[in-house]
GUZARO-216737 format. One record per residue (C-alpha): residue in one letter; z, y negated, x negated. Coordinates in steps of 0.001 Angstrom, whole numbers, padded with zeros to 6 digits, always signed. Example, Ala and Ser with C-alpha at 12.3 -4.5 7.8 and 13.67 -1.06 7.14 Angstrom:
BEGIN
A+007800+004500-012300 S+007140+001060-013670 
END
This chain:
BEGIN
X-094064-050794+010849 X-095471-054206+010539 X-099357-054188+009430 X-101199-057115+008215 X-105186-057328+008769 X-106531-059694+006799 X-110494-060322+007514 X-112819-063602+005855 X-114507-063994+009137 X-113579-066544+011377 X-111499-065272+014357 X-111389-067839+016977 X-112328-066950+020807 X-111507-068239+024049 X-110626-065260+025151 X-109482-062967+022468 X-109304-064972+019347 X-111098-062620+018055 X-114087-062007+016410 X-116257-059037+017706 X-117633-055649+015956 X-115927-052574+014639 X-112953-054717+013468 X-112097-056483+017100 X-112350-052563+018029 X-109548-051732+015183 X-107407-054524+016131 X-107589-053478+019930 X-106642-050165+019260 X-103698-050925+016919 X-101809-053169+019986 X-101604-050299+021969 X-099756-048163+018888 X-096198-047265+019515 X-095475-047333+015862 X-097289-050019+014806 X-096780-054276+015359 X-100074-055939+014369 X-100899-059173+012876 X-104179-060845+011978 X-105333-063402+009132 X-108652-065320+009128 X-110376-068335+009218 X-110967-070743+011929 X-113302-074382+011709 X-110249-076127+012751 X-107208-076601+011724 X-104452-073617+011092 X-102933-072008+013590 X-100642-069017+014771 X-100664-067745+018209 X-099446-064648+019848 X-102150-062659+022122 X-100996-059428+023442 X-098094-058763+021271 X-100380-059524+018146 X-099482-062396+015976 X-102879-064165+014911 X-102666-067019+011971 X-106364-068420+012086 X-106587-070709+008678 X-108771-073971+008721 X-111825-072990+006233 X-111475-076503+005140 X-116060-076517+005246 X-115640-080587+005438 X-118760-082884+006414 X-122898-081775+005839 X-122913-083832+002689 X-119788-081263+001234 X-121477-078210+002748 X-124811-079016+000705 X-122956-079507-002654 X-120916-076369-001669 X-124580-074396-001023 X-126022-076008-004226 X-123106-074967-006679 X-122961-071538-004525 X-119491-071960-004456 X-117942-068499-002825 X-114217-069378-002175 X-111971-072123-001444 X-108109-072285-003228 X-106860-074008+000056 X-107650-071156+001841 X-106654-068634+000096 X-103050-070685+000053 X-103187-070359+004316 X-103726-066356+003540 X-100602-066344+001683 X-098858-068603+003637 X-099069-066333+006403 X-098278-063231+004446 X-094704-064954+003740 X-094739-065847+007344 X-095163-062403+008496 X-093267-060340+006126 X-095048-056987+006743 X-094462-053388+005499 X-098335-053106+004599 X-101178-055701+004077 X-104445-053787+005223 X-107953-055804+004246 X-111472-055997+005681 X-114245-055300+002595 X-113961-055023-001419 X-116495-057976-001060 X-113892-060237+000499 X-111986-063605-000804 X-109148-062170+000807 X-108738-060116-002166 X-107660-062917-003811 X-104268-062464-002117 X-103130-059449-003923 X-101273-060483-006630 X-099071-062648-004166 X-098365-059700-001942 X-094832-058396-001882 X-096012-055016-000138 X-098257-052241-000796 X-102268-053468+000017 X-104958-051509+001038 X-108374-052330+001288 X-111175-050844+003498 X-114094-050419+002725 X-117584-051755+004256 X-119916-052632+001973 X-120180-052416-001851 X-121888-055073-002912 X-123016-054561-006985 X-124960-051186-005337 X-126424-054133-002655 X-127038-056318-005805 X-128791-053622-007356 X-131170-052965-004451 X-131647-056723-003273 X-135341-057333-004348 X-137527-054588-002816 X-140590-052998-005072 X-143234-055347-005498 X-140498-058373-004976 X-139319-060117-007745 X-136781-062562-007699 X-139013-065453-009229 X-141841-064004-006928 X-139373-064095-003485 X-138596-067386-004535 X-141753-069006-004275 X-143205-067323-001799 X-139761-069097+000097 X-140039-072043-001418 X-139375-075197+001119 X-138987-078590+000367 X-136514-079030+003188 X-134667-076207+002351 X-134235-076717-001290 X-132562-080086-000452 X-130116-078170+001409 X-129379-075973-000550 X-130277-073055+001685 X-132722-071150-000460 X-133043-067434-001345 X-132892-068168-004733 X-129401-069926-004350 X-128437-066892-001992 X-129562-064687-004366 X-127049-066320-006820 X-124388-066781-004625 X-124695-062795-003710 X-124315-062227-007621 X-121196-064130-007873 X-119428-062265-005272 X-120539-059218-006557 X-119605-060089-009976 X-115603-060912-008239 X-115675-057953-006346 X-115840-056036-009532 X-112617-058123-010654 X-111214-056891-007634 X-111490-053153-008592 X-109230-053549-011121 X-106194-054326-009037 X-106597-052079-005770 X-104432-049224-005749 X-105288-048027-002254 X-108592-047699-000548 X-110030-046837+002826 X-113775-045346+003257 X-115842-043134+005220 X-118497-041774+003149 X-119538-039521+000086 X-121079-042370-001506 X-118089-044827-001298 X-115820-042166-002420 X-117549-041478-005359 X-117764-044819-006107 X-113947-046156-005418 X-112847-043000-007648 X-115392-043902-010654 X-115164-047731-010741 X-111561-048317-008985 X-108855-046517-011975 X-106029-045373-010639 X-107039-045543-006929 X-105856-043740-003993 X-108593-042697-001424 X-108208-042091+002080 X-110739-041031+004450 X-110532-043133+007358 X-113734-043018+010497 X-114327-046480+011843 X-114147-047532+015553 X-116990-048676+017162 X-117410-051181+019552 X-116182-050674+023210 X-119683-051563+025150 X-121247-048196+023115 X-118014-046135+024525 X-118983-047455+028057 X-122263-046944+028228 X-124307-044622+030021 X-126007-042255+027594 X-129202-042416+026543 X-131781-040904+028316 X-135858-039693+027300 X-138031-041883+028671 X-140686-040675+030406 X-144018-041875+031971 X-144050-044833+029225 X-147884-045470+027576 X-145496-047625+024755 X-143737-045873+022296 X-140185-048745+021680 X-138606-048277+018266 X-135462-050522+018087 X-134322-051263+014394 X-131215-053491+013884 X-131300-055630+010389 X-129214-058622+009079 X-131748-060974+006888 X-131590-059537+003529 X-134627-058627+001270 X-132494-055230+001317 X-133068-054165+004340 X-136569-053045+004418 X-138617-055456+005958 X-141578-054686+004094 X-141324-050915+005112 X-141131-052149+008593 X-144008-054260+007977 X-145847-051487+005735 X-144939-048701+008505 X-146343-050470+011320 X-149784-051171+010101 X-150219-047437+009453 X-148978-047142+013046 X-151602-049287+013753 X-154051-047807+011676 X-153350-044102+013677 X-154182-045897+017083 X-150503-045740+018257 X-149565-047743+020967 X-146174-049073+020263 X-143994-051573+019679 X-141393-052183+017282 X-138069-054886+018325 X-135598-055665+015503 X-132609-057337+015918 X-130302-059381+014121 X-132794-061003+012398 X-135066-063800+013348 X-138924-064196+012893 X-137826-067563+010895 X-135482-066183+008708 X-136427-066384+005016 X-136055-062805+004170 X-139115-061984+006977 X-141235-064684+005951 X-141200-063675+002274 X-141760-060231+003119 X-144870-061392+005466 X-146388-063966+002571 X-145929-061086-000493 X-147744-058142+002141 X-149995-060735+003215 X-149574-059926+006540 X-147944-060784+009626 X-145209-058681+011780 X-146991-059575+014924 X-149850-058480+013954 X-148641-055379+013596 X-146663-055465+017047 X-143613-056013+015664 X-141017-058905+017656 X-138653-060389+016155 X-135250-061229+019005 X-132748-062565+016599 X-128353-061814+017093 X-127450-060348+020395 X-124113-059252+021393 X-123234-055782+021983 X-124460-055454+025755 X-127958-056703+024651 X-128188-054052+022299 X-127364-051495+024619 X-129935-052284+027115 X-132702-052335+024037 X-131550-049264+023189 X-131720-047503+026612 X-135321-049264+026947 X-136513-047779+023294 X-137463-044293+022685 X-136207-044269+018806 X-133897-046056+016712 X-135118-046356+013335 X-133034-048127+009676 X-135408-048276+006859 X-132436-050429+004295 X-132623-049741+000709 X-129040-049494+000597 X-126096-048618+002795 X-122683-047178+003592 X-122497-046550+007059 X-124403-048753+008997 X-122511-049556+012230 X-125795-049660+014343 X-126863-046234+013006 X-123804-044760+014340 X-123897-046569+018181 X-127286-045408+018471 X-126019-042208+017490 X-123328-042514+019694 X-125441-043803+022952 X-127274-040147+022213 X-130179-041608+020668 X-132698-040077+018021 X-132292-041911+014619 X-134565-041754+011764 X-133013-043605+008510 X-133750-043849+005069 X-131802-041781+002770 X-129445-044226+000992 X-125812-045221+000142 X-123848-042888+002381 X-126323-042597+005192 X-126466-038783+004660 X-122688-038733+005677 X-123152-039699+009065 X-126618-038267+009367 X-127070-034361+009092 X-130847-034153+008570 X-132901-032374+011125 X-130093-031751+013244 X-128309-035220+014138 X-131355-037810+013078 X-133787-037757+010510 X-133739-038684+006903 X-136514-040566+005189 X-136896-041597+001607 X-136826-045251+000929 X-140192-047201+000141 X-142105-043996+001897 X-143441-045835+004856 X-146694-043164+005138 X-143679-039958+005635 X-142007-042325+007941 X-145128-043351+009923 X-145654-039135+010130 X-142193-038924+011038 X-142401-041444+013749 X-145541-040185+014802 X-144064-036629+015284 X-141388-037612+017484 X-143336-039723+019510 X-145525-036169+020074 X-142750-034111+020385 X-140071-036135+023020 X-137914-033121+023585 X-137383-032969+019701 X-136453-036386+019537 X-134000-035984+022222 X-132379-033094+020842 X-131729-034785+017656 X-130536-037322+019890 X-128264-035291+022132 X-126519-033615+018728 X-126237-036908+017139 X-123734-037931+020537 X-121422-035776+020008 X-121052-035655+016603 X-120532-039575+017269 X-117859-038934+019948 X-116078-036707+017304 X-116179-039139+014522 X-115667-042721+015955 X-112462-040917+018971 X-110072-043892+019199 X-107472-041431+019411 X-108164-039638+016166 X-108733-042514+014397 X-105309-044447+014845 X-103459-041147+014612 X-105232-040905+010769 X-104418-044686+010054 X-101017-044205+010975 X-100283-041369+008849 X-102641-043442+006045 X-100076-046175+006213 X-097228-043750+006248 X-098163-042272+003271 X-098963-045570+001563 X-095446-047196+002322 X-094063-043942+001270 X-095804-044031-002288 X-093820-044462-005367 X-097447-046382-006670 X-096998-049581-007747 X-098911-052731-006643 
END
């Protein structure tokens, strides 16, 4: 059966021409199928392309961004898609002919392509992003208030504000909505993105479908208590979004403070520059260092590893969520999670017995709940030791590609129309 991925992300590599995370992982696993011949759509900075890599056809489709002075008119009218893409999406669906078009995220442009497709599409789920709209400004941030506490000249010229990511945001979650109407087959994971596919999608088929993860957290030695360490190392991993609860970091860490802990708290993914931290610092009035929180920016998956075998707990304190990828390596490395109850956290998290669950905007229970751990080690790395295997049983390659191939069997097979 020939299978179609089609992501929005760019896919160039020198090595794999391939972009990394979860998906890479997916793609990986589907070469080595005996049922299945891959191929992969997305975008590339230069022009389009088609190669073959290890029996897997990639087309990589110029994204057409054009010079600065284009890319700041494109930022100022938010503009979320380009037509000429979408036409090198299609192009390559005629190219390839396949049995079954299979695309990355609700949220996507790629969407776009449906009504051209000449084969049953599914579409799997990662985020949902009207539930993400809904929780974007944190309480206490408004959007007029995270605007000017953002507010920068520069910036503004370019086109790169929060406002104008704010609005861009809206617009694809006011597309994605479009998009509900015409999906007829859905992949997700959770409770939460089950119920909503089945309330906002009519007509939809849902298939439960575990994600892989990425190799490095398969490889890895697991996780182990550390001992003889004065510092107490919480790791949280966070993208720059209001969303994502930077100001219960913030908030969470001065009451740290405040209970003479000695700790420290990294985050990833996001920078100490980024807009979404420096908002959250000017509307607290106070600074993450301060409160001995360090900001290290993107690292790739062996970086995170190492941080995580150097912390003693991972904590994600986002507003909203399905499954967040990082939750589930942490889990998977054998590490003690605590996470705010949102989205469909509580799907991957059994409270008590593979992490803990927090309530959002509670950052005096989860300073307690920290604070308990960090007493009580052996606790933590119980949690931490259950949380492994349930994360071996969840994310096994194996099981995984044996469910997507009877998932695609079942969707060819359908009498459903398109």
């Amino acid at each position: 059966m020939k299978v179609l991925l089609l992501t929005d992300q760019n896919i160039e590599s020198d090595r794999t021409f391939v972009i990394g995370g979860w998906i890479q992982s997916f793609i990986n696993a589907l070469k080595d199928s005996r049922t299945l011949q891959p191929g992969v759509v997305g975008t590339a900075q230069n022009r389009s392309s088609k190669k073959t890599v290890d029996h897997v056809t990639f087309y990589m489709v110029g994204d057409h961004a054009g010079n600065p002075v284009k890319r700041i008119i494109d930022r100022w009218r938010c503009k979320i898609e380009d037509r000429r893409v979408i036409a090198g999406y299609v192009d390559a669906m005629h190219d390839f002919q396949p049995d079954i078009i299979h695309i990355f995220g609700v949220e996507s442009f790629v969407c776009r392509v449906i009504p051209f497709a000449q084969c049953k599409v599914v579409v799997h789920l990662q985020g949902i992003l009207n539930p993400c709209l809904n929780a974007w400004f944190p309480p206490a941030v408004s959007k007029k208030l995270s605007v000017l506490k953002s507010f920068r000249l520069f910036d503004s010229v370019r086109g790169i504000t929060l406002g104008r990511a704010y609005r861009r945001f809206a617009k694809i979650a006011a597309r994605e909505q479009e998009y509900f109407k015409n999906i007829r087959f859905a992949m997700g994971r959770t409770h939460w993105d089950k119920t909503i596919t089945l309330n906002f999608m009519n007509g939809v088929h849902y298939f439960h479908v575990e994600e892989l993860l990425r190799s490095e957290f398969f490889a890895a030695q697991q996780w182990q208590l550390l001992k003889n360490d004065s510092t107490f190392r919480i790791l949280s991993i966070l993208s720059p979004n209001l969303y994502k609860g930077f100001d219960t970091v913030l908030k969470t860490a001065a009451l740290l403070v405040r209970l003479n802990i000695k700790f420290d708290w990294h985050i990833c993914g996001a920078a100490a520059s980024d807009k979404a931290v420096k908002t959250i610092e000017r509307t607290v009035k106070s600074r993450f260092k301060e409160s001995s929180v360090y900001f290290h920016g993107k690292k790739n998956a062996t970086e995170v590893v190492e941080m995580m075998h150097q912390s003693n707990l991972y904590v994600h304190p986002s507003y909203i969520e399905n499954s967040a990828n990082s939750v589930c390596e942490a889990q998977l490395l054998g590490m003690p999670v605590v996470a705010t109850n949102v989205g469909g956290t509580a799907s991957i998290i059994e409270n008590g017995k593979t992490g803990i669950l927090v309530p959002a905007n509670d950052p005096y229970y989860l300073a307690g709940v920290i604070n308990s751990l960090m007493q009580n080690p052996e606790t933590a790395a119980a949690l931490g030791a259950k949380a492994r295997v349930a994360a071996l049983r969840r994310h096994d390659r194996n099981t995984v590609i044996q469910n997507v191939e009877a998932v695609y069997s079942e969707i060819y097979s359908s009498k459903v129309q398109d």
